[in-house]
VEXDREN-2710 file (C-alpha; in Angstrom, 1 decimal):
% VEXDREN-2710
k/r/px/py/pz
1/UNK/-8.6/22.9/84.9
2/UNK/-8.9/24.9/81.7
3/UNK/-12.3/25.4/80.1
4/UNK/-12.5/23.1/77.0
5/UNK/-12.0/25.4/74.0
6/UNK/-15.8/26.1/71.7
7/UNK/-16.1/24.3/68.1
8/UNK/-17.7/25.7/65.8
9/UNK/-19.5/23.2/63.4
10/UNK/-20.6/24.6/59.4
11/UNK/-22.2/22.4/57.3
12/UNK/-21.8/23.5/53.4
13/UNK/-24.7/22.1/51.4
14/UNK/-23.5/21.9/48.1
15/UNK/-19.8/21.1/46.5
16/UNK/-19.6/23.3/43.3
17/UNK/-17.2/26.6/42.7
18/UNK/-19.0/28.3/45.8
19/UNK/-19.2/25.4/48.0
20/UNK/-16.0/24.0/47.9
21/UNK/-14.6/27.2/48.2
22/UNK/-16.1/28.3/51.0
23/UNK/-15.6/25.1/53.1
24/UNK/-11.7/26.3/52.2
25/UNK/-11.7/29.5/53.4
26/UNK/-13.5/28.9/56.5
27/UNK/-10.2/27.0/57.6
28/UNK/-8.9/30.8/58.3
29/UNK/-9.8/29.6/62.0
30/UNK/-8.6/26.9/63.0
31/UNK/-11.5/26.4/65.9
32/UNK/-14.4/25.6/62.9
33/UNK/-15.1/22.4/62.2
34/UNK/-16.2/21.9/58.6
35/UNK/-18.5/19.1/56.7
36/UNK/-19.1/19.5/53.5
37/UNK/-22.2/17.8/52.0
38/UNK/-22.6/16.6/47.9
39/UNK/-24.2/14.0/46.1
40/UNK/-21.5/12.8/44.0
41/UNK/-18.3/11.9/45.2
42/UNK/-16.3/13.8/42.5
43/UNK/-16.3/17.3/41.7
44/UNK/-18.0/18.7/38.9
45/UNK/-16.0/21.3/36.3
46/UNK/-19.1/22.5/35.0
47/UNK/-17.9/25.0/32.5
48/UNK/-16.5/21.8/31.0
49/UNK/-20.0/19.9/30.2
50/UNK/-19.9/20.9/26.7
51/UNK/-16.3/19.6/25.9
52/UNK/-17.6/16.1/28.4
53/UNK/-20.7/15.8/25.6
54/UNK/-19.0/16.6/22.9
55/UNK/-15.8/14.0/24.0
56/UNK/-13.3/16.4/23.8
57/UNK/-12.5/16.9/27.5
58/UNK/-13.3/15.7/30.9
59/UNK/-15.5/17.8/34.0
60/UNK/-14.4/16.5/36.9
61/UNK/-11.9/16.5/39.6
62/UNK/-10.9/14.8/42.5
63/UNK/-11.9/16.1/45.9
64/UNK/-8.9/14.7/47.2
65/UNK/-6.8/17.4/45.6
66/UNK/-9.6/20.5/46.2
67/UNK/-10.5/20.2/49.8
68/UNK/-8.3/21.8/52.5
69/UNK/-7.1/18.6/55.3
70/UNK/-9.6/18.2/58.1
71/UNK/-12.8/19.0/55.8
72/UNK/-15.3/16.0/56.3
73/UNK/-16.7/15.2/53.0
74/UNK/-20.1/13.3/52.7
75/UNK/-22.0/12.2/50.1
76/UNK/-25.2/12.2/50.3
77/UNK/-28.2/14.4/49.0
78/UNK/-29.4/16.9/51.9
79/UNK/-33.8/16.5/52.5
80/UNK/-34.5/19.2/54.7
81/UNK/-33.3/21.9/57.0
82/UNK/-34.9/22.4/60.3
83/UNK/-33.7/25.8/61.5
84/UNK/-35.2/25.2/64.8
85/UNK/-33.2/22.1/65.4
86/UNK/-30.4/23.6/63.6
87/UNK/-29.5/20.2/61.4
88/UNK/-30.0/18.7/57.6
89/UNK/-31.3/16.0/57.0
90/UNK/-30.6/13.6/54.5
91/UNK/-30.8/11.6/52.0
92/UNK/-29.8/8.5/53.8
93/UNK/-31.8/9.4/56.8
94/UNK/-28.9/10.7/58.9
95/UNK/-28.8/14.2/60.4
96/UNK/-26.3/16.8/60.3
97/UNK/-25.7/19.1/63.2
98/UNK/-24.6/22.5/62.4
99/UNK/-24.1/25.6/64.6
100/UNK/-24.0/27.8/60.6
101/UNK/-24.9/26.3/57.4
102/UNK/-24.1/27.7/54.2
103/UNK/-26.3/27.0/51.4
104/UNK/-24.5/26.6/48.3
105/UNK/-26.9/24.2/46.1
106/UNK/-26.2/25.7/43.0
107/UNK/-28.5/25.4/40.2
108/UNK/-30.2/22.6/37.8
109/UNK/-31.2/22.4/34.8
110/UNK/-35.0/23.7/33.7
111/UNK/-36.4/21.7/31.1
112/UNK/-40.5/22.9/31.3
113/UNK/-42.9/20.2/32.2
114/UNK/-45.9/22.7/30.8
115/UNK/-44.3/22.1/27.3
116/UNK/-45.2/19.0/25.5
117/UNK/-42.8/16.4/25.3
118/UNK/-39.6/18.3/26.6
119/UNK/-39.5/16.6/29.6
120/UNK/-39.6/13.0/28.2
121/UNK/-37.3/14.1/25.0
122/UNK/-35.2/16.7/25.6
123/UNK/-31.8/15.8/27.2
124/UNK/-29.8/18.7/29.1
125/UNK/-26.3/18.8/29.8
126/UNK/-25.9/20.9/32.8
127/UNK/-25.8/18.2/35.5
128/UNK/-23.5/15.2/35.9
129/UNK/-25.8/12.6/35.5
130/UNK/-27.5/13.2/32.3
131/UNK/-24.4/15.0/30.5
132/UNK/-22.8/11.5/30.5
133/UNK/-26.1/9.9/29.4
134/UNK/-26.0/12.4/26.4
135/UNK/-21.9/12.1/26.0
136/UNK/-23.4/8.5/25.6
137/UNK/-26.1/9.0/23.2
138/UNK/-24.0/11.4/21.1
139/UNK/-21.2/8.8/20.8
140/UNK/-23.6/6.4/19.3
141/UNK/-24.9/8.5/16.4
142/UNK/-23.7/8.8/12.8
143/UNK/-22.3/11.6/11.9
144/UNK/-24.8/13.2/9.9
145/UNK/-27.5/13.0/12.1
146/UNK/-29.4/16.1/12.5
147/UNK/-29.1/17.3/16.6
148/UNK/-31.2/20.4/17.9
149/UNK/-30.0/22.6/21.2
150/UNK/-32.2/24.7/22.2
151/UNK/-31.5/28.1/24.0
152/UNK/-29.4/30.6/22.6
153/UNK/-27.8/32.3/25.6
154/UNK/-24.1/31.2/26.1
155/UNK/-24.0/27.6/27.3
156/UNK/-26.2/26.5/23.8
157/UNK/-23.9/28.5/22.3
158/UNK/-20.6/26.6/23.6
159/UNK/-22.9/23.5/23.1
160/UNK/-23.6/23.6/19.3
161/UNK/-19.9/24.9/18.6
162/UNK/-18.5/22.3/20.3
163/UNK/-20.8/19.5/18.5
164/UNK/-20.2/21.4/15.3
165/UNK/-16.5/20.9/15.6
166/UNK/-17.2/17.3/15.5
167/UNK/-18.9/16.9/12.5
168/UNK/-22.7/16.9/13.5
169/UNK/-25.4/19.0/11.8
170/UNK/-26.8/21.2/14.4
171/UNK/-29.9/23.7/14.9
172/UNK/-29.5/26.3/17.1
173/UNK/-33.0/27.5/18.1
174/UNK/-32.8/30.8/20.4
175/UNK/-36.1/31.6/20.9
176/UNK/-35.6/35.2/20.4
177/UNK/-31.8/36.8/19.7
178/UNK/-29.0/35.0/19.7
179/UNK/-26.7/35.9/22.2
180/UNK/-28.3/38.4/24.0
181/UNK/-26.0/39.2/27.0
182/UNK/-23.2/40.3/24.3
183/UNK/-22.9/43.4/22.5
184/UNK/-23.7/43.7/19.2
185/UNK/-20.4/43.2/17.5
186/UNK/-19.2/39.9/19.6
187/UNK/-22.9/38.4/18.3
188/UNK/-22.2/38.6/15.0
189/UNK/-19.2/37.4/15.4
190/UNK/-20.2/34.7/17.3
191/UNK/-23.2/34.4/14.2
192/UNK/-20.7/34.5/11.3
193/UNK/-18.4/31.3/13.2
194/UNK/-21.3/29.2/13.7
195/UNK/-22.7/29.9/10.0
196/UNK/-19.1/28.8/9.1
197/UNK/-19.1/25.6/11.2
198/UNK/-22.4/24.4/9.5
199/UNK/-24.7/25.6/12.3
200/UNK/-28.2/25.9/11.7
201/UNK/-29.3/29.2/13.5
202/UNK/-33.5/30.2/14.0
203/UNK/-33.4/33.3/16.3
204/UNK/-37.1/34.0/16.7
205/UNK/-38.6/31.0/16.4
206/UNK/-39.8/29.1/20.3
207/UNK/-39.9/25.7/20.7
208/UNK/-43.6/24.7/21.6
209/UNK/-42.7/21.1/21.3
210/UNK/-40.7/18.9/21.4
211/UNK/-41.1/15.3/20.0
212/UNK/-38.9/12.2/19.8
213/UNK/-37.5/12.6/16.7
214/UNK/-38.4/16.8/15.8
215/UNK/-38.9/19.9/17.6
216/UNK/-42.0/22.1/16.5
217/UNK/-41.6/25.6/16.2
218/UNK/-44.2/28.5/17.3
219/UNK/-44.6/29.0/13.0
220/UNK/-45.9/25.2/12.8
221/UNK/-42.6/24.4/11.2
222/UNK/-41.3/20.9/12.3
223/UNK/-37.4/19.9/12.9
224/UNK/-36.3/16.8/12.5
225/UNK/-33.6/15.3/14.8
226/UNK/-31.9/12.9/16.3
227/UNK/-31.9/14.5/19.9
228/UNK/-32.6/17.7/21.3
229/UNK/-30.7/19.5/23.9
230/UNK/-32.3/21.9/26.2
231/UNK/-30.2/24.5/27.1
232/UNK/-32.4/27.3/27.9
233/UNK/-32.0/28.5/31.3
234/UNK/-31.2/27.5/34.8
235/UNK/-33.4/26.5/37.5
236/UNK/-32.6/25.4/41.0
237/UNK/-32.9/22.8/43.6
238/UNK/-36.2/22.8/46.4
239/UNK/-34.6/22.4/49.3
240/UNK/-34.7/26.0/50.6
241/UNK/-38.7/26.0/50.1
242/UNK/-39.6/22.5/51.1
243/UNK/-37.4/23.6/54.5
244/UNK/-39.8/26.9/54.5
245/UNK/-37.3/29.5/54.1
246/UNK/-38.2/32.4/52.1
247/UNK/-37.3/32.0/48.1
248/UNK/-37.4/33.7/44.7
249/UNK/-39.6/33.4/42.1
250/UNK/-37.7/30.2/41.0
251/UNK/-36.5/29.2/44.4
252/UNK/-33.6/30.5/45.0
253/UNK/-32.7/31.5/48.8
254/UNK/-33.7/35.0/50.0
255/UNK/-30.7/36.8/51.4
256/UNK/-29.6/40.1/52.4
257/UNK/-26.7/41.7/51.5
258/UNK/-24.3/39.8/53.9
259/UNK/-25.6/36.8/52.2
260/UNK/-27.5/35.9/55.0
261/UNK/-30.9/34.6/54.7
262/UNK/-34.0/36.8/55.7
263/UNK/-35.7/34.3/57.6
264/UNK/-32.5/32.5/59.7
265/UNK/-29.2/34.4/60.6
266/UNK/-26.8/30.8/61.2
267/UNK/-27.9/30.4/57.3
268/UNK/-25.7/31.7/54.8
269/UNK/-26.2/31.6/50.9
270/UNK/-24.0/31.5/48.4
271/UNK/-23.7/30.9/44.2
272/UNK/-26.5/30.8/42.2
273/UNK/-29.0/29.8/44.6
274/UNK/-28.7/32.9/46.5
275/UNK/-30.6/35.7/46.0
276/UNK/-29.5/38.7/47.3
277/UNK/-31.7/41.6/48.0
278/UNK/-33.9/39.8/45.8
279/UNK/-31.4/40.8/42.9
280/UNK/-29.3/38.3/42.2
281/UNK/-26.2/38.0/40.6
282/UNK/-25.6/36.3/36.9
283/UNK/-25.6/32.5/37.5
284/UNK/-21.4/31.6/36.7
285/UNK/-18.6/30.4/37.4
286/UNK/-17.1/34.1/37.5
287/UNK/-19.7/34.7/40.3
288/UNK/-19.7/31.6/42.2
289/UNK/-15.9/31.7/43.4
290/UNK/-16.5/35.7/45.3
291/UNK/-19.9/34.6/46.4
292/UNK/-18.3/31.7/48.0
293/UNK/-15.5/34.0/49.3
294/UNK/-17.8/36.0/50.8
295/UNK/-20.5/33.5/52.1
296/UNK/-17.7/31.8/54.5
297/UNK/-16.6/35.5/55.3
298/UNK/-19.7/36.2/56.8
299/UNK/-19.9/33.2/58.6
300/UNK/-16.0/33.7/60.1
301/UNK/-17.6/37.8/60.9
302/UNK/-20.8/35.9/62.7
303/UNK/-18.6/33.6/64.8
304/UNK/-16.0/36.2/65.9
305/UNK/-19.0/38.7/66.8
306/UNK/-18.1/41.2/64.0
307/UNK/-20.6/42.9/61.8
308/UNK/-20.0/40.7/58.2
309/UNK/-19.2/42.8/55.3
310/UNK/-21.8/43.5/51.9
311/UNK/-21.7/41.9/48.5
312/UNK/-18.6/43.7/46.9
313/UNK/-17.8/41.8/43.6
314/UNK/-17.6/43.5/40.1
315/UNK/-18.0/41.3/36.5
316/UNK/-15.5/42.0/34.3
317/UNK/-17.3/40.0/30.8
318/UNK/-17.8/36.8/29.5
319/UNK/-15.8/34.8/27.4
320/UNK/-17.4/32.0/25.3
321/UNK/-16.0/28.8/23.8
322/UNK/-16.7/28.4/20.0
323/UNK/-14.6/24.9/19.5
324/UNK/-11.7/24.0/21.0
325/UNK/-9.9/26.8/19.1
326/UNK/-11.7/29.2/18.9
327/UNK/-13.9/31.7/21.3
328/UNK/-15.2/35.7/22.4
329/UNK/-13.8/37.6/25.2
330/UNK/-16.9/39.6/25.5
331/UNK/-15.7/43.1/28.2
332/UNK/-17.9/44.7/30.1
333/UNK/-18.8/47.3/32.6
334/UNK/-19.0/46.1/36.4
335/UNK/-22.2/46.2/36.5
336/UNK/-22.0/42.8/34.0
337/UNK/-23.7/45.3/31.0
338/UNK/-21.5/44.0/27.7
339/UNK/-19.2/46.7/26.0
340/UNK/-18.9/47.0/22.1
341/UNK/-15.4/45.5/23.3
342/UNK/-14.2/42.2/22.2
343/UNK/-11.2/39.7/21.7
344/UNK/-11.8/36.4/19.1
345/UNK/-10.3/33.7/17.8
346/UNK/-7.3/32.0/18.9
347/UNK/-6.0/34.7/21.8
348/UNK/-9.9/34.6/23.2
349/UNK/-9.5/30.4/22.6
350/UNK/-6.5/30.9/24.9
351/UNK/-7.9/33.2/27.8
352/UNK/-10.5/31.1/28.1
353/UNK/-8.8/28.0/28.9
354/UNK/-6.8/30.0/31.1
355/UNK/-10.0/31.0/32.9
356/UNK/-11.5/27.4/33.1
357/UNK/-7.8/26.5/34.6
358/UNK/-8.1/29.6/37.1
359/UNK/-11.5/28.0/38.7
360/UNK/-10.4/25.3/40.0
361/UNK/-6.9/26.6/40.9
362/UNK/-8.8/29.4/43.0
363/UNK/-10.3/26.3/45.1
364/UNK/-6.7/24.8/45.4
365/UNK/-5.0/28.0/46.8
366/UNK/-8.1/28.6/49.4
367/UNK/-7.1/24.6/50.3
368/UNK/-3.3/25.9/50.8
369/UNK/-3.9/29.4/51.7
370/UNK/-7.6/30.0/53.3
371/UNK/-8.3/34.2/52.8
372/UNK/-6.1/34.4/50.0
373/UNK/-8.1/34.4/47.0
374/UNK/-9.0/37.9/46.0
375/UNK/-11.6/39.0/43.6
376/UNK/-12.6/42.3/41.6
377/UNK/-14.4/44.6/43.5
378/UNK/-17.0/47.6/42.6
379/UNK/-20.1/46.7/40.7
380/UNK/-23.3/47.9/42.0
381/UNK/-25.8/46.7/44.6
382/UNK/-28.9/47.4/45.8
383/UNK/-28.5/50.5/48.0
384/UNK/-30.2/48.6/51.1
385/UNK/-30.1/45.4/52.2
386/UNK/-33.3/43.4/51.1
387/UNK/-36.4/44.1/53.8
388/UNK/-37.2/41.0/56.3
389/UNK/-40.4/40.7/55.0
390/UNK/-42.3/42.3/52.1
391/UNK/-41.3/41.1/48.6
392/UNK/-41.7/37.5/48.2
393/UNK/-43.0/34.3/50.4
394/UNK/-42.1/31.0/50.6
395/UNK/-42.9/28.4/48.0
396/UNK/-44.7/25.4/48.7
END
């Protein structure tokens, strides 16, 4: 009698650009069984948000039409991974088996508990659940109420414009420059649209704290508003340091340059809460699909008993909504360092609807056609992948 033939089960933690991907691609054998794990049961277009909060646009899609056939989809929050019992636990209490796990939790947002009052008043919009509580509170107020977003990096930036368009009065407080990660010709471009649309921009001032109805600035001067959104910065879900694997400095997964984590070789990281070498790449959407690529090529490499390949993924710029027609096609260099290079208006308005399209057709064609997705290739790494032990330790 034949010997019965091995399976090979991955669990993928996380359904967002990486995730989903990944538990696509990994169908290039057809001996790997494949769960994916998420808390919602829809798929979240996250580079949509501001268009979902704003009402013109929708962020989600249907796993039905993203996941390759035979992919078990559950939904449910993972607890805990015990490496030694190779399994995740969850939410629900149930535990997952896995023989490789790939780690694609993505990020969250990071409102400060150490500042007063931003974590009772300020509403962010980078998750799900409380971008459809703001969608909600936006829809209620008149339009001249006074809204403040705080952050100035690209997503407040895509924020206020997209409010702006509607009619509200917004302040955009930066904390610092606006813009930062563009050169300096695409900022003041970026400057002279949102002074046309009516938005309020302080670049210096920080936010110290925020109340109810105002935001205080570092100079004592008070802003009033209506609501304030917190769009400054990322952070990232616990579960890699509550399962005491080695982390970042704000939790993201330790890995080397195979996306492999430093403490676990059947753990794979990918999106933005991997870290690389301790170096790692621009939290996106641009990122997430390669990194996802190359997370379930590794695992594929691991189970076939080949040696996985290193990071090889190059940025090619950013390209930032200012409205529904209008936007900045920021270039750059691979290395993601901005270029005194850019496309505006209506042609950049275009592209970057295109590229929002692209994301989730990427996801499709892996569903169709696992392997086929290619990427641009070329920016730099680290020279050596990041040493098993020295640089950081786990959280607690």
């Amino acid at each position: 009698m034949p010997a019965q033939a091995t399976r090979h089960r991955v669990v993928v933690v996380g359904g967002g650009y990486a995730g989903t991907l990944a538990a696509n691609r990994l169908h290039m054998r057809d001996d790997v069984d494949v769960t994916l794990v998420n808390p919602r049961p829809t798929f979240v277009d996250r580079i949509r948000l501001h268009q979902f909060v704003a009402g013109s646009g929708e962020a989600t899609a249907d796993y039905g039409s993203l996941l390759a056939a035979g992919i078990q989809l559950v939904v449910d929050s993972a607890t805990r991974i015990d490496t030694a019992a190779r399994t995740v636990r969850l939410a629900s209490g149930r535990d997952l088996g896995y023989d490789y796990l790939i780690y694609a939790v993505g990020s969250t947002a990071a409102v400060p508990a150490s500042m007063p009052g931003a974590a009772e008043n300020a509403v962010s919009m980078v998750e799900w659940e409380s971008a459809r509580r703001l969608r909600d509170t936006l829809a209620e107020l008149p339009p001249e109420a006074p809204v403040t977003v705080v952050g100035g990096g690209l997503t407040g930036i895509e924020t206020a414009a997209e409010l702006a368009e509607r009619g509200l009065r917004i302040t955009l407080v930066c904390g610092g420059m606006l813009a930062p990660s563009l050169s300096t010709s695409t900022r003041r471009s970026v400057s002279r649209w949102l002074s046309r649309h009516g938005v309020t921009v302080v670049e210096a001032a920080e936010v110290t704290e925020v109340r109810s109805d105002a935001v205080v600035l570092a100079d004592g001067d008070v802003r009033r508003c209506a609501v304030t959104i917190w769009a400054a910065g990322f952070g990232v879900p616990e579960l890699a340091a509550a399962s005491g694997l080695r982390v970042d400095e704000i939790g993201r997964l330790l890995t080397d340059e195979t996306l492999t984590s430093v403490d676990d070789d059947r753990i794979v990281a990918t999106g933005d809460a991997a870290a690389p070498s301790g170096q790692p790449l621009r939290m996106s959407c641009q990122a997430a699909g390669p990194l996802g690529a190359q997370a379930a090529d590794t695992v594929l490499s691991r189970i076939a008993g080949t040696e996985p390949a290193v990071i090889d993924f190059a940025f090619t710029g950013a390209c930032v909504s200012l409205g529904r027609r209008g936007a900045v096609r920021q270039f750059a260099r691979k290395d993601d360092t901005a270029v005194n290079v850019y496309v505006g208006g209506r042609i950049a308005a275009a592209h970057k609807e295109l590229t929002c399209k692209l994301g989730l057709f990427k996801i499709r064609r892996e569903a169709h056609r696992p392997g086929s997705v290619p990427w641009p290739k070329g920016g730099s790494r680290p020279g050596q992948p990041f040493p098993g032990g020295a640089r950081a330790e786990a959280s607690s």
